[in-house]
C-alpha positions in Angstrom: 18.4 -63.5 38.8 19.3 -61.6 41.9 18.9 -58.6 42.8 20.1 -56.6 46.2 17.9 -54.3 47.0 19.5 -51.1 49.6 17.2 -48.7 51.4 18.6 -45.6 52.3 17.1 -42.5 54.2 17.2 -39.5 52.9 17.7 -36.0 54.6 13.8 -35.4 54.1 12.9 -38.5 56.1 11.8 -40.6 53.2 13.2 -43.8 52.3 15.1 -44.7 48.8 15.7 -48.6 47.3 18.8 -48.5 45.1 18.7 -51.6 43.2 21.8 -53.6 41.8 21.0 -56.5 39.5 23.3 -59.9 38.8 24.6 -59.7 43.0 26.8 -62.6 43.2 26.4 -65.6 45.1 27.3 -65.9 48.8 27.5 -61.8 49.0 27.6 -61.4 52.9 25.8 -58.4 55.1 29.8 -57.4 55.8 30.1 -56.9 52.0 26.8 -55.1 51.7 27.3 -52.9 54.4 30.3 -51.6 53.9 28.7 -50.9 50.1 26.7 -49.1 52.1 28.2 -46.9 54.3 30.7 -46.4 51.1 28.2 -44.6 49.4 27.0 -42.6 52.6 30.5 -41.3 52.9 31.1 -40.4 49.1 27.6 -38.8 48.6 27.4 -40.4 45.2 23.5 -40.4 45.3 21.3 -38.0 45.7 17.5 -38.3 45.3 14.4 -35.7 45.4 14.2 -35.6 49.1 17.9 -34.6 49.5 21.0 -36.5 50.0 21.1 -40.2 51.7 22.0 -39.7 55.3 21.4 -43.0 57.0 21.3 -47.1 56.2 17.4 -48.6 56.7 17.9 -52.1 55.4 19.2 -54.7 52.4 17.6 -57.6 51.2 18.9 -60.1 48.5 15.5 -60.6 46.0 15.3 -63.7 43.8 13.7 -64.0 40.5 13.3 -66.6 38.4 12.5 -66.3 34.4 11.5 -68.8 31.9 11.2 -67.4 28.6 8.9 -69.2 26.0 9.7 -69.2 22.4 5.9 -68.5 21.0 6.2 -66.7 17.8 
């Protein structure tokens, strides 16, 4: 599974991770920037240190999972 991982600053100076599971393949920084600045500009977030007022950084996290069948 993957995972992008956004990290916002808020108005209080503090950093935020938003975290979207299931990114596609091959998503480029273009894509996840204007993702982004989209949600800068709508305000659609707002966290305990006040609204998100500037972009920090993005990474793409991978996971892998094996699930055993033991009962």
């Amino acid at each position: 599974m993957k995972t992008l991982q956004m990290v916002f600053q808020n108005t209080a100076g503090r950093n935020v991770s938003i975290n979207i599971p299931y990114v596609k393949d091959g998503i480029t920084t273009e894509e996840i920037r204007n993702l982004m600045q989209l949600i800068l500009a709508k305000n659609i977030f707002d966290s305990t240190g006040g609204n998100l007022v500037s972009i920090m950084g993005a990474s793409v996290i991978s996971r892998d999972v094996t699930d055993y069948a033991v009962r």
